[in-house]
Each structure stands twice: as C-alpha cells, then as structure tokens.
C-alpha positions as CSV (number, residue, x, y, z in Angstrom):
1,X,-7.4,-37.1,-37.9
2,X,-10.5,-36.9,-36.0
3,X,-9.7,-33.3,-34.7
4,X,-12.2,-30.1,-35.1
5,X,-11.1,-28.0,-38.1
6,X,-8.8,-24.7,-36.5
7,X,-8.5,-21.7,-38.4
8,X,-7.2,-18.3,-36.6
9,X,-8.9,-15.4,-36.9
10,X,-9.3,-12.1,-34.9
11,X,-11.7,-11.3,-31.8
12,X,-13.6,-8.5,-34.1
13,X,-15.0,-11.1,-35.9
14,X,-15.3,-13.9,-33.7
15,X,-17.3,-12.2,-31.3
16,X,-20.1,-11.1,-33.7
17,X,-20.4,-14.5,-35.3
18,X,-20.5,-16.0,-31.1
19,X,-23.1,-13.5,-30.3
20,X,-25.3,-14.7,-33.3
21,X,-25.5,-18.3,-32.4
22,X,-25.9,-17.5,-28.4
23,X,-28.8,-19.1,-27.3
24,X,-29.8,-19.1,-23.4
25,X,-26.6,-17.9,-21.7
26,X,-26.2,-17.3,-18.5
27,X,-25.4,-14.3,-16.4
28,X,-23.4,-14.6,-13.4
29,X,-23.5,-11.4,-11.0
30,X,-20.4,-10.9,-8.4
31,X,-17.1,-12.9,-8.0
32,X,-15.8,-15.6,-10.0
33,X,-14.3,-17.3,-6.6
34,X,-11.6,-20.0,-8.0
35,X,-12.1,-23.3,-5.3
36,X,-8.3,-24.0,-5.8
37,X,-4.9,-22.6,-5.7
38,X,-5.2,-20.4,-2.8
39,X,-1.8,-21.1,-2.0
40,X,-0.7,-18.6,-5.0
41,X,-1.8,-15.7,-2.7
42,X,1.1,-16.2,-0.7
43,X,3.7,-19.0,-1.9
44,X,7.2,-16.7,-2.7
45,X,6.2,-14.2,-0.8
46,X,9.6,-11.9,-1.6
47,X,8.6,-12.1,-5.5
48,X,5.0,-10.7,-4.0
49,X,6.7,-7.4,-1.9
50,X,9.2,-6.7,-5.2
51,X,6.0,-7.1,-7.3
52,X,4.0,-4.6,-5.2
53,X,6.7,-2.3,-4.4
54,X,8.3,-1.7,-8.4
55,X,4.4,-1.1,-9.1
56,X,4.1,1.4,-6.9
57,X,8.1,2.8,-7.6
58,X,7.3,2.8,-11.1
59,X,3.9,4.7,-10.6
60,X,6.2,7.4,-8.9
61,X,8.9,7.3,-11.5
62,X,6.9,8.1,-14.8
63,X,4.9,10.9,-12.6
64,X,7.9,12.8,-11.7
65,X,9.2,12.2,-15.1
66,X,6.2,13.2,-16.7
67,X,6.5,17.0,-14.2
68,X,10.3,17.4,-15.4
69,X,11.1,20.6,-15.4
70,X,13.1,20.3,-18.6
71,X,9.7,19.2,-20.0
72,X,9.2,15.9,-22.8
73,X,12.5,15.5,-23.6
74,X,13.1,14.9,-20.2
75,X,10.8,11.9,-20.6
76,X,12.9,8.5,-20.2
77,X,10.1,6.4,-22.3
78,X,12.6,3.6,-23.3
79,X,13.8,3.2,-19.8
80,X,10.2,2.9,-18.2
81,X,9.6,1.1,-20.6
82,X,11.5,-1.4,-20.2
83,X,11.3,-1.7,-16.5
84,X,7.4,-2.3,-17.2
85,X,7.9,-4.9,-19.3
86,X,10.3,-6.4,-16.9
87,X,7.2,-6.1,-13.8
88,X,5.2,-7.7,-16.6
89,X,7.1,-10.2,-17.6
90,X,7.3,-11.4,-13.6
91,X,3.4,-11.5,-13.4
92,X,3.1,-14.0,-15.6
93,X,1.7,-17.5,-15.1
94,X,3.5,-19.2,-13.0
95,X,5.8,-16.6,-11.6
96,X,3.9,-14.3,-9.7
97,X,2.0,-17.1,-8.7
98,X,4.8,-18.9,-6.5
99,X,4.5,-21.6,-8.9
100,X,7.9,-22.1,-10.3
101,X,10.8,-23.5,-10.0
102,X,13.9,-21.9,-8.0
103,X,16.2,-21.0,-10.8
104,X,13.1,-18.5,-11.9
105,X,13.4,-16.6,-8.7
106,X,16.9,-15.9,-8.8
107,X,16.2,-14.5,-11.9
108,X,13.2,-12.4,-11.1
109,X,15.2,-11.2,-8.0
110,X,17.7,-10.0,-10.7
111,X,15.0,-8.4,-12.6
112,X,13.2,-6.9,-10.0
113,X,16.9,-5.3,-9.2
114,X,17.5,-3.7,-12.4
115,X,13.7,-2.6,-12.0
116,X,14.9,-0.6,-8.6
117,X,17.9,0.9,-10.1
118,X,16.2,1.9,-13.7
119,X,12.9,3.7,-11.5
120,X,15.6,5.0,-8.7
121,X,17.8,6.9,-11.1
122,X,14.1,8.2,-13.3
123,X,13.4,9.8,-9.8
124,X,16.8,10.8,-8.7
125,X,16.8,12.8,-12.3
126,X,13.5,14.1,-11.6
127,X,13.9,15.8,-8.3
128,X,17.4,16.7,-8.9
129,X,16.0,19.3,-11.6
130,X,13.2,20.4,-9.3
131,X,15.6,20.9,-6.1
132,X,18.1,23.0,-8.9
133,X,14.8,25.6,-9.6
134,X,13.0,25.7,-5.7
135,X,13.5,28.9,-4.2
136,X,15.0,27.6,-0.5
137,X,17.2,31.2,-0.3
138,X,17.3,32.2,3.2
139,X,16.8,28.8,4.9
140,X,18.7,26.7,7.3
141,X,18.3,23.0,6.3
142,X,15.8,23.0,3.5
143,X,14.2,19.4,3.1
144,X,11.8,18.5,0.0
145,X,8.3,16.6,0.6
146,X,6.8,14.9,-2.1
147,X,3.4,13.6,-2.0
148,X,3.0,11.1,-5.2
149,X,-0.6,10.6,-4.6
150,X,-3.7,12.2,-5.6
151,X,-5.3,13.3,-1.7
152,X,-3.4,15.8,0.4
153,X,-1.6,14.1,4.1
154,X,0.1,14.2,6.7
155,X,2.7,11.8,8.5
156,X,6.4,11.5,9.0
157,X,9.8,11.1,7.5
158,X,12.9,11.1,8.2
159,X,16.5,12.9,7.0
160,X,20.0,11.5,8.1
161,X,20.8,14.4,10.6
162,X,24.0,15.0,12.7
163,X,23.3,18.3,14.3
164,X,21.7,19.0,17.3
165,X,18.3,17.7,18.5
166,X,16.7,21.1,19.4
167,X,15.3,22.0,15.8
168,X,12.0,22.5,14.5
169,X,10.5,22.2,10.7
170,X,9.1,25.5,9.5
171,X,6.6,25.4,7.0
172,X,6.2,27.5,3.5
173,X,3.4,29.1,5.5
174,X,5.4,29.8,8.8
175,X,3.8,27.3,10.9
176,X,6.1,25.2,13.4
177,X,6.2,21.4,13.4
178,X,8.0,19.0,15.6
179,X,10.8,17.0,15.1
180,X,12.3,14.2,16.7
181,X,15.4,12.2,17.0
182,X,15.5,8.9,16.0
183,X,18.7,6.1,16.3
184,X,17.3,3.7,13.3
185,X,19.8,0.6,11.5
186,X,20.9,3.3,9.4
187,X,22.0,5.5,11.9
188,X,20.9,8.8,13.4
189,X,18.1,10.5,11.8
190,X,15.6,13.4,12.6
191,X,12.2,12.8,11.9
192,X,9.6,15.1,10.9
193,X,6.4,15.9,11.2
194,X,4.3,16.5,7.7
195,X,1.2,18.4,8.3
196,X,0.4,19.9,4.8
197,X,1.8,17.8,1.8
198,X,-0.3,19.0,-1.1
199,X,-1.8,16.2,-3.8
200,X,0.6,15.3,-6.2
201,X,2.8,18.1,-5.1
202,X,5.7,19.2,-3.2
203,X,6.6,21.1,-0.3
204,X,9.7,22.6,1.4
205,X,10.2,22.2,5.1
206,X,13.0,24.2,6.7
207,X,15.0,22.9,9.7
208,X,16.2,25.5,12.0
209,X,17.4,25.9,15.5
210,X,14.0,25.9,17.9
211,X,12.4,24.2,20.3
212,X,8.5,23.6,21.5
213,X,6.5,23.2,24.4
214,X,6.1,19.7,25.6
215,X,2.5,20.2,25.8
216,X,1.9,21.3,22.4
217,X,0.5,18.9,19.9
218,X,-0.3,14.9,20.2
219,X,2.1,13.0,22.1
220,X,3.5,9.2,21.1
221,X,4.5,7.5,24.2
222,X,6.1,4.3,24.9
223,X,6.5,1.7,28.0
224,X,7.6,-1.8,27.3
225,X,3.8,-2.7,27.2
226,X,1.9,0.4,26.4
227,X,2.2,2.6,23.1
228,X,0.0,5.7,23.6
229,X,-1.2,9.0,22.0
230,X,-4.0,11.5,21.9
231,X,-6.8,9.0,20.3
232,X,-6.0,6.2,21.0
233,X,-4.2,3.4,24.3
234,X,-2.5,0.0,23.3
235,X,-1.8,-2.6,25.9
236,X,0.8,-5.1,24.6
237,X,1.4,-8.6,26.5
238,X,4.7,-10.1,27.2
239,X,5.0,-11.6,23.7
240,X,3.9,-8.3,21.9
241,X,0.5,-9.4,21.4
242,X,-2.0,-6.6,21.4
243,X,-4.2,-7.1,24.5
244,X,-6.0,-3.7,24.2
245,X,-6.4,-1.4,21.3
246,X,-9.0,1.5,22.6
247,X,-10.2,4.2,20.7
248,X,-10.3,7.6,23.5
249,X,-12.7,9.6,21.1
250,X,-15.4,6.9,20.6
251,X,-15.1,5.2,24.6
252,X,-14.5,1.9,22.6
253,X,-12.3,-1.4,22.9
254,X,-11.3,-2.8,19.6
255,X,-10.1,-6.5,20.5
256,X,-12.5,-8.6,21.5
257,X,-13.2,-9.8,25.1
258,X,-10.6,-12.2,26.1
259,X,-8.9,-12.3,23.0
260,X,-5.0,-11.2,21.7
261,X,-4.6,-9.2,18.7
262,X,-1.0,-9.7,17.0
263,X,-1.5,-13.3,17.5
264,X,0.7,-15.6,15.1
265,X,-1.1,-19.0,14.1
266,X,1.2,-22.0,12.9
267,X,-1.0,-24.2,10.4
268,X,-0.1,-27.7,9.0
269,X,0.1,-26.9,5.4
270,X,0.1,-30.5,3.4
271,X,-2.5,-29.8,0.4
272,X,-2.9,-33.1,-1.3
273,X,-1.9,-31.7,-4.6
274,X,-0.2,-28.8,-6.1
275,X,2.5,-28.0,-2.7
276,X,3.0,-24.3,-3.8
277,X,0.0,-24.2,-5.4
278,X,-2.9,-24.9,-2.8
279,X,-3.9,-24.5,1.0
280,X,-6.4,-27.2,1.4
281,X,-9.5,-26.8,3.8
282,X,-8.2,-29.0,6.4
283,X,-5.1,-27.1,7.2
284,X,-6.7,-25.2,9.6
285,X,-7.9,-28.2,11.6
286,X,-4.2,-28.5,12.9
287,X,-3.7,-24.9,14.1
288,X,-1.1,-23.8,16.7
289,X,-0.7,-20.4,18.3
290,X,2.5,-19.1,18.9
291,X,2.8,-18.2,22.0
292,X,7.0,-18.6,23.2
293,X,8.3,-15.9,25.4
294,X,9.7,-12.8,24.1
295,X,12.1,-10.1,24.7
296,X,10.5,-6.6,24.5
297,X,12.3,-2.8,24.7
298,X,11.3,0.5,23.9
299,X,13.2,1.9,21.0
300,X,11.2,5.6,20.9
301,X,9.5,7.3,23.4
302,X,7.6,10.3,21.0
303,X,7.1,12.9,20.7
304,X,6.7,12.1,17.4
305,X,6.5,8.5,17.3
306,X,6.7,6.1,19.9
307,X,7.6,2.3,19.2
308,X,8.8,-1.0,21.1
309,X,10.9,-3.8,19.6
310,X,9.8,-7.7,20.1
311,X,12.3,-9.9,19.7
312,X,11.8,-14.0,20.1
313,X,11.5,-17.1,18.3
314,X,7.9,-17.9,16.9
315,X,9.1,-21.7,16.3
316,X,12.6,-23.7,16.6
317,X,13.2,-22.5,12.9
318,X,11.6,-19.3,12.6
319,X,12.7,-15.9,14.5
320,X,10.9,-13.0,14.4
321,X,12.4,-9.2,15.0
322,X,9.2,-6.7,14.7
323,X,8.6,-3.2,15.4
324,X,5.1,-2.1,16.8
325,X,4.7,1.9,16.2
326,X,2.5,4.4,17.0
327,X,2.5,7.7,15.5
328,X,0.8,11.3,17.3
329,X,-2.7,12.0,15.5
330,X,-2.7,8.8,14.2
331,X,-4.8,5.9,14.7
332,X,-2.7,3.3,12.6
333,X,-0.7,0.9,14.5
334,X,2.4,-0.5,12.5
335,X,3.9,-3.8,12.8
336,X,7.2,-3.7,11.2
337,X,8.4,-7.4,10.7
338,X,11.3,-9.3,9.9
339,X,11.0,-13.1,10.3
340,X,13.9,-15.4,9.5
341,X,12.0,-18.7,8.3
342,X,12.8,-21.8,8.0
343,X,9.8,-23.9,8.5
344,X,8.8,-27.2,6.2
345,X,5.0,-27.4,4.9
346,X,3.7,-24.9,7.6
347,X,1.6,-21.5,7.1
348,X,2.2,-18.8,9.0
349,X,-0.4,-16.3,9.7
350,X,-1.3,-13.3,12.0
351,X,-4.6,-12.6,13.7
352,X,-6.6,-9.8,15.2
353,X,-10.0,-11.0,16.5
354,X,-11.7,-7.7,17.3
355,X,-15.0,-6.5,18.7
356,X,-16.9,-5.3,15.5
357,X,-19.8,-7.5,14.3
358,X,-20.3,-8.3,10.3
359,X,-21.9,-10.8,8.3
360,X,-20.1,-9.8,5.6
361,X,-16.4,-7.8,5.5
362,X,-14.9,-5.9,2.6
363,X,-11.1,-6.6,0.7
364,X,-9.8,-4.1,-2.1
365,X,-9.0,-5.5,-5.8
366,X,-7.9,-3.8,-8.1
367,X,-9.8,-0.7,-8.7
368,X,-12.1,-1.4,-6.4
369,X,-13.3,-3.6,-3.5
370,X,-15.8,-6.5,-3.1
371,X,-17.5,-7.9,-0.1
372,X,-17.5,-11.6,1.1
373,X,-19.4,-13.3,3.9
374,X,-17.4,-13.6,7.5
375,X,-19.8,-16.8,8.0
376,X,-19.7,-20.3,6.5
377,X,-23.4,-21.5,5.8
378,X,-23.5,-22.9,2.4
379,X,-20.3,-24.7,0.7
380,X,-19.3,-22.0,-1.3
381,X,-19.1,-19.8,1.8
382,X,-16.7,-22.6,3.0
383,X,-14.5,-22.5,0.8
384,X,-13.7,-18.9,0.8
385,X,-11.6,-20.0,3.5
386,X,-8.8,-18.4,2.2
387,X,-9.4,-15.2,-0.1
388,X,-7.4,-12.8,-2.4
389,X,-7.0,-8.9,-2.1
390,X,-4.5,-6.1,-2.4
391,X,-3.6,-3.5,0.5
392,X,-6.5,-3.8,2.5
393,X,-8.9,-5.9,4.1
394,X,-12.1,-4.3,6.5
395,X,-14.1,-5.3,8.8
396,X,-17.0,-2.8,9.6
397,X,-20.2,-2.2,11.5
398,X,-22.5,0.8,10.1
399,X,-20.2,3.5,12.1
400,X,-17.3,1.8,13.3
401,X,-14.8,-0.5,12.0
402,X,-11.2,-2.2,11.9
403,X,-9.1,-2.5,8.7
404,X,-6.1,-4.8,8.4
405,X,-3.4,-3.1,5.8
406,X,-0.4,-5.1,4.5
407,X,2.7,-3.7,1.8
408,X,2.9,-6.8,-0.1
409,X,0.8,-9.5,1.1
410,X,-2.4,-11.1,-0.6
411,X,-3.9,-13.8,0.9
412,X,-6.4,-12.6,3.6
413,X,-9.1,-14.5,5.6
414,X,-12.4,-13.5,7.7
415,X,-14.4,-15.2,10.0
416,X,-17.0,-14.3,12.3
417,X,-14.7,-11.2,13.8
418,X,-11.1,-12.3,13.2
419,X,-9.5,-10.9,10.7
420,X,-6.3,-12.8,9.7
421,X,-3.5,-11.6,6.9
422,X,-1.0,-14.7,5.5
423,X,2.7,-14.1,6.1
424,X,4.6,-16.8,5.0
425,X,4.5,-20.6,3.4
426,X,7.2,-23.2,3.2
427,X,5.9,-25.5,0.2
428,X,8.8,-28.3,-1.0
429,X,7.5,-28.3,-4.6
430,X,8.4,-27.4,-7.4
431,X,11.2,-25.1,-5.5
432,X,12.2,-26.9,-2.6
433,X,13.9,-23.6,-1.1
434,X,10.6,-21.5,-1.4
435,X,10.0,-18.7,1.0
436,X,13.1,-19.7,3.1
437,X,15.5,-17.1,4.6
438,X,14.8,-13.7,5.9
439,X,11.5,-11.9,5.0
440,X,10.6,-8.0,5.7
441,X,7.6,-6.2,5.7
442,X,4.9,-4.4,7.2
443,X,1.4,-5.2,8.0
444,X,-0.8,-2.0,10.1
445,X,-4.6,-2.5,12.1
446,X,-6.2,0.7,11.8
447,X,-9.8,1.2,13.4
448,X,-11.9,3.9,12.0
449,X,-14.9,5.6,12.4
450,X,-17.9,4.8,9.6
451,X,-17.7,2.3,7.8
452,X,-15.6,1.1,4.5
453,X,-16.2,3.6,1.9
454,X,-17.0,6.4,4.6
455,X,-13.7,5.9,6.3
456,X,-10.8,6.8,3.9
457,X,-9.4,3.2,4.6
458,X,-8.8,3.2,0.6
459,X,-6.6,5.9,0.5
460,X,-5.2,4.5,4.1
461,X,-4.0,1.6,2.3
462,X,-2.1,4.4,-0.7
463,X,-1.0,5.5,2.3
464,X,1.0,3.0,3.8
465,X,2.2,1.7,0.1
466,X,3.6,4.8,-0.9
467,X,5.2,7.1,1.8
468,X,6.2,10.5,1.4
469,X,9.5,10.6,0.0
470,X,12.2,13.3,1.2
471,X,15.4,14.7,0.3
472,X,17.5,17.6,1.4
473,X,17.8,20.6,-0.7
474,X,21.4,23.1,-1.3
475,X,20.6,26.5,0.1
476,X,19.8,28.9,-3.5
477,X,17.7,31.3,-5.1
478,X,15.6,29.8,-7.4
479,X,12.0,30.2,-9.9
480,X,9.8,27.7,-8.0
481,X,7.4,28.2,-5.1
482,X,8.2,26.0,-1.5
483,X,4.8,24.3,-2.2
484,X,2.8,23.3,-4.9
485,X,0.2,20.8,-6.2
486,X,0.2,20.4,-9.5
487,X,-3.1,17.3,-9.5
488,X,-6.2,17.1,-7.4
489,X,-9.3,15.9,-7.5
490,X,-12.5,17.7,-5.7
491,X,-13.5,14.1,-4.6
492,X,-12.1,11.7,-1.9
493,X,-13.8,8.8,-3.8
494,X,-11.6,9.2,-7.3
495,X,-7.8,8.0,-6.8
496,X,-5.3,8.7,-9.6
497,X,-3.4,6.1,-10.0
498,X,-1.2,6.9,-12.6
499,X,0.7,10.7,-14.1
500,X,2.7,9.6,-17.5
501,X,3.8,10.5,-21.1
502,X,1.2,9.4,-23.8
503,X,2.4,6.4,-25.4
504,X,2.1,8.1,-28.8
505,X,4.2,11.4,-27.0
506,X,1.0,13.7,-27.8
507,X,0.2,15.2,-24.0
508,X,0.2,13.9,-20.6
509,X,-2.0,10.7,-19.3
510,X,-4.3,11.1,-16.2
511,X,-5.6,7.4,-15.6
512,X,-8.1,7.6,-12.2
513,X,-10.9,5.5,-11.0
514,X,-13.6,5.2,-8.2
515,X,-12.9,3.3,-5.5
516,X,-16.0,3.7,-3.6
517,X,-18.9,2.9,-5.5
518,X,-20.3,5.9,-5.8
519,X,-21.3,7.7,-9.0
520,X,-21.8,11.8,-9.6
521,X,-19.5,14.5,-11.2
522,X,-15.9,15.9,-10.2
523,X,-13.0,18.2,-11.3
524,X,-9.5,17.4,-11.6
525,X,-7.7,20.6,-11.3
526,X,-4.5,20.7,-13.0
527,X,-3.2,24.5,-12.2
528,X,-2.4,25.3,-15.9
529,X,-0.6,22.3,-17.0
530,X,-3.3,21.9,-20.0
531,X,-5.5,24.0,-22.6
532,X,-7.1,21.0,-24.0
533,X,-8.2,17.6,-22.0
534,X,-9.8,15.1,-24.0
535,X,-11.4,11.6,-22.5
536,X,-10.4,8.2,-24.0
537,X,-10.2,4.4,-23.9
538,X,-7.6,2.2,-22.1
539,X,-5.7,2.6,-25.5
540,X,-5.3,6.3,-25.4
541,X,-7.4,6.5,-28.4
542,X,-9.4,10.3,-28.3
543,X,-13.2,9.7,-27.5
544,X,-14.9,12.8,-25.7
545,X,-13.4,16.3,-25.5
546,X,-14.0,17.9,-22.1
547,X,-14.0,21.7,-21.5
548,X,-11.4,23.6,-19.3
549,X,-12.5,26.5,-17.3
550,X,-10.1,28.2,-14.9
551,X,-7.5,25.3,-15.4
552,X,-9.8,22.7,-14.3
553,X,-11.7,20.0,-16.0
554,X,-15.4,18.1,-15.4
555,X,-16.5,15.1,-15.7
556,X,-18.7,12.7,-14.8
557,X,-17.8,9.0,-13.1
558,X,-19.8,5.8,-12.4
559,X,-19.0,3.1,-9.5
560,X,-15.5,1.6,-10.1
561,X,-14.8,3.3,-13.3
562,X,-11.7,3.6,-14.2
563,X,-11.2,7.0,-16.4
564,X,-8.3,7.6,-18.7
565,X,-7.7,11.3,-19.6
566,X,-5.8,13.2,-21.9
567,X,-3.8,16.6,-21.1
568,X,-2.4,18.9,-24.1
C-alpha cells in the first residue's frame, strides 16, 4: 500500500508514450564520467587478463572457423557459443568488476579455462585443415603465419627448433629474412622475422640452411643498461628504469628532463567505503616510489630482438621478474612482467613521465577513443584522477607523441606529462585474497610520430593484443597458395573486429568500425568469398544491399561507426 501502480510492458511502447510527455530535457555531450568505483578498473586483475585475452581468442576462433576449408559444416556454432556465453556470463555485475567474493573467482578461473580449451581446439581444427591443403612441396621446414587482423604487419615469432642456428626464413616471394635463436622458459626456439603477413591471411615461411650478413637489416642490441636498434637508444638505470628513450630519426628525447620512465609508485589504498570497489582521491597523497636495488642480465643480444631481465623485490612482499625488449624496426619497447604480490591495501602503479606537452591526452574505448584533460582546474577534472580504457592510452603533441599499451589492464591516469597504467590492488573486502599470488602480463611505451589518429597507435594496440600465431607445416603437395588474404580494407581508419557464421547460418558476418573519427567511403575486398553483401543492424537483420564489383564491396562510414555486413 502506498506504492506507484507497476505494470510490465515492452520498450516499443514505452518509449513513444516517454517521448510524448518529454518536456525540457536535457542534452549532455561527451563522457558520462562515474565519480566512484574507480577501483573496478583494476581490483582482480587476473579475471581482467582472462577477460581480455578469451575476447580476443574467441575473435580468432570463430574467424578461422568461419574460413574452414570444409566450409559451414565445419562451423562449431554450439561450441562458440557456449564459450561466449561463458565470457558473458563473467562480465557481469559484480564479477568483472572485482567486486565479489572469492568463491566466484575460483569459478570464473574454471570458466575462463574451459573457455581456452573450447577456442584452442576451434583453432587447432581450423588450421589443421588449412596446413592438410597448403602447397609447402619442395620446402625444408615450412612454418604457417597467420595474421587474424584486418591491416597487413610485420614482427616476430617463434617455433620450438632443435637444428642448427644458421638458417634463414624464405618467403613465398623468395625474399630472405633473419632468424634468431632464442633460450626462452620453454626451451630452445628460433625466432623469425615476419615482414609480409597479409590482412586476415596466411603465409608460409620456409626455414632452410643459410646465413646473412651481419650488416644487413636493423640490428637489436643489448648491454645490461642499453637496448638499441636502428631508430631508436634506451638507457636503463640500475633498477631497470628507463633513463633515456631517444628517437634517432626525429633527434628527440622522450623522458622528460631528470625524470625515470619504468618507475613503479606504491600508493596507500584505504578508500573509506567500497575496499574493492573504490580508489579514493587521497590515495595518492601517500605515494612511495620503488626504488630497491636490482639485479639486471642480458638474456638476447639481436639480431632479432635484444632484451635484458630485471629481477628484484619492489617491496618486502612483492617481487618482480620483468623482461624489457626491443625488437629491429621497431619502436615499441616491451615490458614483460611477472610480479608475485602480496601487499595489503596498497596500489601499485607504473609511470613514464615524458617530454610531450598536452592539455588533453587520448584513451581507446570500445570502438573508439575519447579525450580527457592532463590538468586539474575545475572539480570534475579532479576527479578524473583515475580513468577507464582498453589497450591504449596517448599522450600527443601535433606531430609527435608517446602511447602507453597494456594486454589486460584498465585503469589508466594522466597528468600534466606522466602517463601512468595501474598494475595491481590488494583490497581485504569482500575477498580477502584478492589479487594475491603471481600476476603476468605485459605493458609496452611506444613513441610515434603525428599524433593519435595519424599514428597507427590503434592498430599498435591490435597489435600487441593479438600476435601472430605460428605453427609448423608436414612437407606435401597440396591446392592452396603459400600466401593469401582473404579480408582487407582500403582504409587504415576501419578495423574489423570480428569474421563469423550468421547467427541464422545464412552467409558470413563482417562486423568493422572507425576508430579514428573520420568519415568518407572504403572497400572491403573479399577475393571472391561473396556474390552478394548486404548491410544490416547489430541484429543481423537485412537493411541496404551493397553492390560487388571485382570481388569488392563499397560503402560509406561515419566517425566511430560501427558497421555490420553481410556475405552470401
């Protein structure tokens, strides 16, 4: 008694009768900025990486799938499925947040498990059937590249290898690339250098007995406190801290004067309320940099890659074990980390103040980016102190900048010309174990020439997510080419983000978007894989048909859209 009347109903009509009675609303422009639980960015961080990493597994899985060779059938729907449902299930409020209580993680860690193996064996089907049909006849030790995302790269990986070090990788083409060995936890393994992996494709590398010229190519190069190639010098400090980062091309020094990049920062972390929930303002006012001695040793020495290995303890109950790498023709600088943590109501982040001046500095969401201010005038300013965002956060002048790249890490924050990624938390409640024990991942500082969206740090970011993957191949004759790309886009802007079966089993699904903010025309090029293509909504429901001509398709885009496409 006393209660409103309640009657359900559905949003078709409840909208309408809203929109009649609407009198003086409002319009906010820009980001609805929540002024609490900022913890949430960060609090269970190994629920975070698993969350991150079976997106991104699952996004390769239902491409391959949908490329089978054995065609539809091949298709696993009930098995993706239900591993999507599974990543689902784990985003929900408060899981993903950090928010529960312990018997939940154990649970999701389960989960996220049967996740690995269900995405694992839709891939391992996948290339099986293509390495059954690529023609490798003729080659020593074939190895197959594939390149799950939309741009064509370059980079590295890495085969178990046993035979001798003097070997090159031959392309489809007949070019020469390096290789390089490598003594990694797994054991012994040749690493290769990737110059030509096609967008969503494959190529075909063969290993065979050669050598090259020391001078040919860009060189990685290691010392205990140098890492060094072609564009660019890095000083390290007796702690691993990155004293120097300059860029040879542009004549530029990227940390700023007197500062360390690389710098880990212990804050007191009591929020008043909410433990995992919130980081409260006046965290920061108690901050302590890490600064304990550390061991450091050169663990490669290029060509390839060069890398050193830090090894010390951050604080009496935390050790870290990280990996700084540099790779030739590359200006990315990986930090490889394990951290064994044990810390009580303490935040643990890393910082790179740098020599780049911006009122404002740029962090990707999803399917997209936005911009925040690096200043703190007014009160809502001040409590951005602590801000959300996916695999990427940028800090740029008009032609220069510095972005700060993370695989499975979300709570970011700039000021003035720091830019600092969250690592860990050790809330008490509502799991009193949260975040403790060992903790891997990777965070990378790449500068760049340009600024944001002129720089490729959005598809640097796809980049570091989503290696290439590679597998050896059996010696056969067989129908398919070495190489081929069978998606890609005549615009660096548009990213696919996801290759899959329609969910009603009519055609394949091309969902893209903009990640730039640009707007204009482009053509996805699908060499032959449809007659028809046909635009839609979200829902796969037909909306627009779009012509093909010479087994490509137009259309046109608008900032951020995201665009869902149809292939019969």
């Amino acid at each position: 008694e006393g209660l409103p009347r309640v009657t359900q109903g559905l949003a078709r009509e409840w909208f309408p009768r809203m929109e009649a009675e609407a009198r003086d609303l409002r319009t906010w422009v820009g980001e609805l900025y929540f002024e609490r639980h900022r913890g949430t960015y960060t609090t269970q961080a190994k629920n975070k990486w698993e969350n991150r990493r079976c997106e991104l597994l699952l996004r390769d899985a239902e491409f391959l799938a949908a490329l089978h060779p054995a065609g539809p059938t091949a298709y696993p729907a009930d098995a993706l499925a239900r591993a999507w449902k599974l990543v689902l299930l784990n985003q929900f409020h408060d899981i993903l947040p950090g928010s529960s209580i312990g018997w939940v993680y154990a649970d999701s860690q389960r989960q996220y498990a049967e996740v690995h193996d269900a995405a694992d064996a839709v891939i391992a089907d996948a290339t099986d059937a293509f390495a059954r049909q690529i023609h490798t006849d003729g080659m020593a030790h074939p190895a197959l590249i594939w390149n799950t995302l939309s741009f064509a790269r370059s980079g590295m990986v890495s085969i178990p290898w046993k035979g001798s070090a003097k070997v090159v990788a031959r392309a489809p083409k007949g070019e020469l690339y390096r290789t390089q060995l490598s003594e990694e936890d797994g054991g012994r393994r040749l690493l290769i250098e990737v110059a030509d992996a096609p967008a969503m494709g494959y190529t075909v590398y063969d290993i065979r007995r050669g050598r090259f010229a020391e001078d040919i190519g860009d060189v990685a190069a290691a010392t205990p406190t140098t890492l060094e190639n072609g564009l660019v010098r890095v000083t390290l400090d007796a702690r691993g801290g990155v004293a120097s980062l300059y860029d040879k091309q542009a004549e530029r020094e990227l940390i700023a004067p007197g500062a360390v990049g690389n710098l880990f920062q212990l804050l007191d972390d009591h929020p008043i309320n909410w433990d995992a929930w919130d980081i409260d303002p006046f965290a920061e006012e108690v901050t302590t940099d890490l600064l304990g001695e550390a061991t450091v040793t050169v663990t490669e020495n290029g060509p390839l890659r060069a890398s050193v290995r830090v090894a010390r303890a951050l604080t009496p109950r935390a050790t870290l074990t990280q990996y700084i790498r540099l790779e030739a023709n590359s200006r990315r600088l990986d930090f490889e980390t394990v951290i064994d943590w044990r810390e009580a109501h303490a935040l643990l982040k890393v910082a790179f103040p740098v020599a780049v001046h911006s009122a404002r500095a740029t962090f990707e969401i999803q399917y997209g980016h936005v911009e925040r201010p690096t200043h703190r005038n007014t009160s809502w300013d001040m409590a951005r102190f602590e801000v959300p965002a996916h695999k990427w956060a940028d800090l740029s002048e008009s032609d220069y900048g510095v972005a700060l790249l993370n695989d499975g890490k979300y709570g970011y924050d700039v000021r003035g010309s720091v830019l600092r990624l969250t690592l860990l938390r050790a809330p008490k409640s509502p799991d009193p174990e949260a975040d403790m024990g060992v903790h891997t991942f990777t965070y990378s500082l790449l500068p760049h020439r340009g600024d944001v969206v002129n720089s490729g740090v959005p598809l640097a970011g796809y980049d570091l997510n989503v290696p290439l993957r590679v597998s050896t191949l059996p010696v056969r004759e067989g129908v398919l080419a070495q190489a081929h790309s069978y998606f890609r886009l005549d615009k660096h802007n548009l990213l696919i983000e996801s290759v899959k079966r329609a969910e009603d089993g009519d055609g394949l699904i091309v969902r893209l978007y903009e990640a730039y903010r640009r707007r204009g025309v482009a053509r996805l090029i699908t060499n032959g894989l449809c007659a028809r293509v046909t635009r839609t909504d979200l829902l796969e429901r037909d909306q627009e048909e779009l012509p093909v001509r010479g087994g490509a398709v137009e259309f046109s885009f608008r900032p951020f859209e995201i665009i869902t496409l149809r292939l019969r």
